[in-house]
C-alpha positions as a Markdown table, in Angstrom:
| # | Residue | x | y | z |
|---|---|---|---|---|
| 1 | Unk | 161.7 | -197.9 | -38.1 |
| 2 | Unk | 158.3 | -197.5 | -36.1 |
| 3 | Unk | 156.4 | -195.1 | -36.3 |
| 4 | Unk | 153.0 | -193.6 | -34.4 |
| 5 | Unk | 150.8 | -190.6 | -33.8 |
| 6 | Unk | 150.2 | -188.5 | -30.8 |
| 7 | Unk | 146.5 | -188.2 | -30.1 |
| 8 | Unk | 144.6 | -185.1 | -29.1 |
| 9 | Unk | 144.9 | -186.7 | -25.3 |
| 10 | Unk | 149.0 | -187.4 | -25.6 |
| 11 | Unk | 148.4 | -191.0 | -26.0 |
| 12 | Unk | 150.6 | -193.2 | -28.2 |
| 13 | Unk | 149.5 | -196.7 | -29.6 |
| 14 | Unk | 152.9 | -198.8 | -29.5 |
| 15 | Unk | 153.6 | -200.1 | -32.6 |
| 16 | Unk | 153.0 | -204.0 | -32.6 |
| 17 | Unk | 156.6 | -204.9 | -33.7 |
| 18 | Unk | 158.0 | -202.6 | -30.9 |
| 19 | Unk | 155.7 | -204.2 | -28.2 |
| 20 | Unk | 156.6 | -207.8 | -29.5 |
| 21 | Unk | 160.5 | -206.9 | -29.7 |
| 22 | Unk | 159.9 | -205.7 | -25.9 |
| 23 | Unk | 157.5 | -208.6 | -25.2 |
| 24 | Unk | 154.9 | -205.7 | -23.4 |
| 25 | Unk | 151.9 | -207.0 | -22.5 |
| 26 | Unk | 148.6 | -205.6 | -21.4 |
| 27 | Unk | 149.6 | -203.8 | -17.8 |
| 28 | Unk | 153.0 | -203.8 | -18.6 |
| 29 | Unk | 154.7 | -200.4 | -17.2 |
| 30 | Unk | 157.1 | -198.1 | -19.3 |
| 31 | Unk | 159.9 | -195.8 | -18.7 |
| 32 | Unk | 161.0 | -192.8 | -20.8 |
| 33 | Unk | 164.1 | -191.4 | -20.6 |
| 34 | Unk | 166.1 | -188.8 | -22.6 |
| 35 | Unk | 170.0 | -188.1 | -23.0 |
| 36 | Unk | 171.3 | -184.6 | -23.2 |
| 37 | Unk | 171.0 | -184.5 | -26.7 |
| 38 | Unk | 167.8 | -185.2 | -26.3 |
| 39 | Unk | 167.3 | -188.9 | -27.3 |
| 40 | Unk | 164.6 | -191.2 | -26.3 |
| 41 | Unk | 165.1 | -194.6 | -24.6 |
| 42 | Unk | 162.1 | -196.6 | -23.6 |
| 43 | Unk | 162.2 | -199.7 | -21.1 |
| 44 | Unk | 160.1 | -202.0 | -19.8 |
| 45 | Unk | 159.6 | -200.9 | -16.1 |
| 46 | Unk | 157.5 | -203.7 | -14.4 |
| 47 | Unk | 159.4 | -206.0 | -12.5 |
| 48 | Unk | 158.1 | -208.7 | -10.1 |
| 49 | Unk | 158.5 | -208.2 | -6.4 |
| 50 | Unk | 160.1 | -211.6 | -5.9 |
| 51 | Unk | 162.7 | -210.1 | -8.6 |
| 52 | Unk | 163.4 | -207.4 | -6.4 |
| 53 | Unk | 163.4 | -209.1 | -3.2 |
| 54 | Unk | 166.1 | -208.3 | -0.7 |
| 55 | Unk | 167.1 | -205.4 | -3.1 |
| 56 | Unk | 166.4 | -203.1 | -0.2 |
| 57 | Unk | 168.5 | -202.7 | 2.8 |
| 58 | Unk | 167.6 | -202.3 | 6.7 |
| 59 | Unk | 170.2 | -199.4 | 7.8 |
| 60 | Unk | 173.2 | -201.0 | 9.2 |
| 61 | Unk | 172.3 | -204.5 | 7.7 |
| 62 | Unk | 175.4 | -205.9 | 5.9 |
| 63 | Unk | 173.6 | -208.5 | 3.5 |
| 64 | Unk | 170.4 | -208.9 | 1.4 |
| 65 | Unk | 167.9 | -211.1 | 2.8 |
| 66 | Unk | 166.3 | -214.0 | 0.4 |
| 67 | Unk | 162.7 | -214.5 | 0.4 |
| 68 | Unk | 162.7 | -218.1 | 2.6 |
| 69 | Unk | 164.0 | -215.7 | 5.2 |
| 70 | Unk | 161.9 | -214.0 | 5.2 |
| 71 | Unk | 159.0 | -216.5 | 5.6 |
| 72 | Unk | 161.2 | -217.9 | 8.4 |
| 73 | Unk | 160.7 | -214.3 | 10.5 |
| 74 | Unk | 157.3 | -214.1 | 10.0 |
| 75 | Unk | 156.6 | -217.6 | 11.2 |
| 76 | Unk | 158.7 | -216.8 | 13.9 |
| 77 | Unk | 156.7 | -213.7 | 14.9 |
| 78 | Unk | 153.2 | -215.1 | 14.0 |
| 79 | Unk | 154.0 | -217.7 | 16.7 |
| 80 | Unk | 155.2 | -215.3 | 19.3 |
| 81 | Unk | 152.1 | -213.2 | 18.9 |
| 82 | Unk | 150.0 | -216.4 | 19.0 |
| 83 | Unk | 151.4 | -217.4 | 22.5 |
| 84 | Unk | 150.6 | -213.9 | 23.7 |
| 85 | Unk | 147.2 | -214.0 | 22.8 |
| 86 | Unk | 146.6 | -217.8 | 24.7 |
């Protein structure tokens, strides 16, 4: 078991055998979470846009879209607004 101190700010210093067992790095985000009996969880929040590409929905849109999809629809926009401008 781990163990830190709470400093006069509130700030924690994660144990080095938590942070490697988590593989947190400098920058890495955190999430706290407690149960109703009030237990602590802690998970590693930061996740990579390209991880959570297509995760959101347009309303009304039946499937996700991937990533080379949407570099397809930009092209295809950047070139209508390029022919507008000429």
């Amino acid at each position: 078991m781990a163990e830190a101190t709470v400093t006069s700010k509130g700030q924690i210093t994660i144990p080095k055998e938590i942070r490697e067992k988590m593989k947190l790095q400098a920058g890495d985000k955190i999430i706290f979470q407690t149960d109703a009996e009030g237990e602590l969880k802690i998970k590693k929040s930061n996740v990579s846009i390209k991880d959570r590409a297509g995760s959101l929905r347009k309303y009304g849109r039946s499937k996700s879209v991937s990533i080379e999809e949407m570099d397809e629809a930009i092209k295809q926009r950047a070139v209508e607004l390029d022919k507008k401008t000429k």
